[in-house]
N, C-alpha and C positions, 0 to 999 in steps of 0.2 A: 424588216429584220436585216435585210442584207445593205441597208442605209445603215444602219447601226453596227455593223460587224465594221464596218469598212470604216467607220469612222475610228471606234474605237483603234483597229489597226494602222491605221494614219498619225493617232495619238499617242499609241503604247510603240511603236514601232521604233520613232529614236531612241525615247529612255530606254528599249531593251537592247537597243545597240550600242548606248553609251553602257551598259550595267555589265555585257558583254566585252567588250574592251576593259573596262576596271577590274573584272574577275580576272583577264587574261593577262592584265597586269601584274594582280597579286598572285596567280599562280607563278607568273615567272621570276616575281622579288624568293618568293617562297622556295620552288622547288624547280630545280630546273630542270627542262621539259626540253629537249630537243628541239633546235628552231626549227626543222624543217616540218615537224609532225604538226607544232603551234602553228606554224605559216598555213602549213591545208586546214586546219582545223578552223582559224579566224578566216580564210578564205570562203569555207563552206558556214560559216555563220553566216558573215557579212552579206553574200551573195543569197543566202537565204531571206533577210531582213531586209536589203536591196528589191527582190522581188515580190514579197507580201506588201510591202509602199506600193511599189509602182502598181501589181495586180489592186489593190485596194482604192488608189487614185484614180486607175482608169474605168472600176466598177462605178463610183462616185462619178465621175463626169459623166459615164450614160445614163444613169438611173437620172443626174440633172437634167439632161436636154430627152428624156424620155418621156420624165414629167410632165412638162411642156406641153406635150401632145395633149394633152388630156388634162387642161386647165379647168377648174371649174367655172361656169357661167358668172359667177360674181365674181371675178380677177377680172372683168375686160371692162366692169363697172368705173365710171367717173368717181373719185374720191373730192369731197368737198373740203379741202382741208382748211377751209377759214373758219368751218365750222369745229374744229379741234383745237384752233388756237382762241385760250380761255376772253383775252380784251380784246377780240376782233368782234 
């Protein structure tokens, strides 16, 4: 479950900061918004999107080398692969 949160959040994560940036785009063609309020505002976006990647990459790299530990007994197994290729 938390292999799959993480991914997903690694995936959704740009497009919601590119979709972010294009809203804050057309709100300021739109309506104009005080830079300074916009600037905290896309600050605490950005920094929030910023840190759900990085927390979600670094979930991802442990849950990888966690794994690890705890291979199953047929991953240390010899693969015959001449036996997979069909004219060998």
């Amino acid at each position: 479950v938390l292999w799959r949160m993480s991914a997903v959040a690694i995936t959704c994560t740009p497009w919601l900061g590119l979709n972010a940036y294009l809203v804050r785009e057309i709100i300021n063609s739109v309506q104009r918004v005080p830079n300074s309020a916009m600037h905290v505002i896309w600050g605490v976006v950005c920094s929030a999107f910023a840190m759900l990647y990085i927390i979600a990459r670094a979930v991802l790299l442990v849950l990888m080398f966690t794994t690890l530990r705890d291979l199953h007994p047929d991953a240390y197994k010899t693969v015959l692969w001449t036996s997979l290729v069909p004219h060998l």
